[in-house]
C-alpha positions as CSV (number, residue, x, y, z in Angstrom):
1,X,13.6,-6.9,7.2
2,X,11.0,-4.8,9.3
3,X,9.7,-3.8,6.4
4,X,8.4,-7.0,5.5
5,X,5.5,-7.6,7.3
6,X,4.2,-4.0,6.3
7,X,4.7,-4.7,2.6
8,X,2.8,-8.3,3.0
9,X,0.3,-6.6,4.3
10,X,0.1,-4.2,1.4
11,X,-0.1,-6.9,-1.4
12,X,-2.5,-8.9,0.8
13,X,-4.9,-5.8,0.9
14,X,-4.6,-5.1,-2.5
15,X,-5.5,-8.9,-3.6
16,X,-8.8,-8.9,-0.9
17,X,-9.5,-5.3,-2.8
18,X,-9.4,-6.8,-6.5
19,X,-11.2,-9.9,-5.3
20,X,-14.0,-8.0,-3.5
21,X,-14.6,-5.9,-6.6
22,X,-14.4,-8.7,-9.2
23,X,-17.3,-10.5,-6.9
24,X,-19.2,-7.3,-6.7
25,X,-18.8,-7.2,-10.7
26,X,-19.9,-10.7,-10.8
27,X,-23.1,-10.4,-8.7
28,X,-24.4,-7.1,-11.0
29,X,-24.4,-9.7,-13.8
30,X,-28.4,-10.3,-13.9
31,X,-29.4,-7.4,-11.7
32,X,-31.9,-4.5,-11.9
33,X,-30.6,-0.9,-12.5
34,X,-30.6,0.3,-8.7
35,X,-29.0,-3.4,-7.9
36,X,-26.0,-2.4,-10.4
37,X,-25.8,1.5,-9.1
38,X,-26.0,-0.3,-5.4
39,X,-23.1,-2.7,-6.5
40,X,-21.2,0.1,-8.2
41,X,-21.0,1.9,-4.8
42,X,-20.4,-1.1,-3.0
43,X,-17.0,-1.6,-5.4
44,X,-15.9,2.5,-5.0
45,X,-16.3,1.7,-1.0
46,X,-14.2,-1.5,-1.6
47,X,-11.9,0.4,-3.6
48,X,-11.6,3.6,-1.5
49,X,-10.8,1.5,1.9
50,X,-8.0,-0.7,-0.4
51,X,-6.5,2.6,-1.1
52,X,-6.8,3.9,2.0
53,X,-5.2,1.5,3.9
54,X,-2.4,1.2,1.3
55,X,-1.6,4.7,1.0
56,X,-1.6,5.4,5.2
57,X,0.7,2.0,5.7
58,X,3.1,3.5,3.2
59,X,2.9,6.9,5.3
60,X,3.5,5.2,8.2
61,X,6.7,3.2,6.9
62,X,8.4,6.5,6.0
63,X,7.5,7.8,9.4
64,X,9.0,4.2,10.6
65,X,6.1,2.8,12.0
66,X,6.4,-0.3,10.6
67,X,4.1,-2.0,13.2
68,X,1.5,0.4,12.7
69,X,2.0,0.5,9.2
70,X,1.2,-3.6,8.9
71,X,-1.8,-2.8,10.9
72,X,-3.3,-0.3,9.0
73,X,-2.6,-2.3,6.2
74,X,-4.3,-5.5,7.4
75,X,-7.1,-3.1,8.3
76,X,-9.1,-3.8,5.2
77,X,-8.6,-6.8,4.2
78,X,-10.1,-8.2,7.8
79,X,-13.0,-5.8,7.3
80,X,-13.8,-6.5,3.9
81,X,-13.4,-10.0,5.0
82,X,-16.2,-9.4,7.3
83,X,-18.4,-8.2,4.5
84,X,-17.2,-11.4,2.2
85,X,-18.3,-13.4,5.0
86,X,-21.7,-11.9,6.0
87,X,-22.9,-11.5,2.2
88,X,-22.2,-15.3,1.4
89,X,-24.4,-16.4,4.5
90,X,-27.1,-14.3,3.1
C-alpha cells in the first residue's frame, strides 16, 4: 500500500509527458523549419524530464523512499504543467 501513491505518481507523469509532446506535435503542424527544430527540442526536454522523474521515483522505491519517490515523481508533471499553462496564455 505505500507504494501506491509512488506508482500514481508515475502513470500520472507519464500521461502529462505523452500529452505535452502530442501538443508540441500538434503546434509544428504549419510552422517554419526553426519553429519545428524549436518544437522538436521542446518535446526531447518534455521527454527527458518524463523519464527522469520516472526512472529516479523507481530508484527511490527500491531504496524505500516511497515519500520521496511520489515527489520526484509528481516533479514533472507540476512543472510541465507550468509550461502548459504559460504557453496557452500566450
Amino acid at each position: 500500500m505505500k507504494s501506491f501513491l509512488p506508482i500514481l505518481a508515475m502513470v500520472c507523469t507519464v500521461v502529462v509527458t505523452l500529452t505535452m509532446v502530442v501538443m508540441c506535435a500538434a503546434m509544428g503542424a504549419n510552422s517554419s523549419p526553426a519553429g519545428i527544430r524549436a518544437l522538436q527540442l521542446w518535446m526531447a526536454g518534455f521527454g527527458m524530464l518524463g523519464g527522469a522523474g520516472v526512472v529516479v521515483g523507481i530508484f527511490l522505491m527500491r531504496a524505500g523512499q516511497h515519500n520521496w519517490a511520489a515527489g520526484a515523481a509528481v516533479l514533472p508533471t507540476v512543472i510541465m504543467a507550468v509550461v502548459a499553462i504559460v504557453a496557452l496564455l500566450k
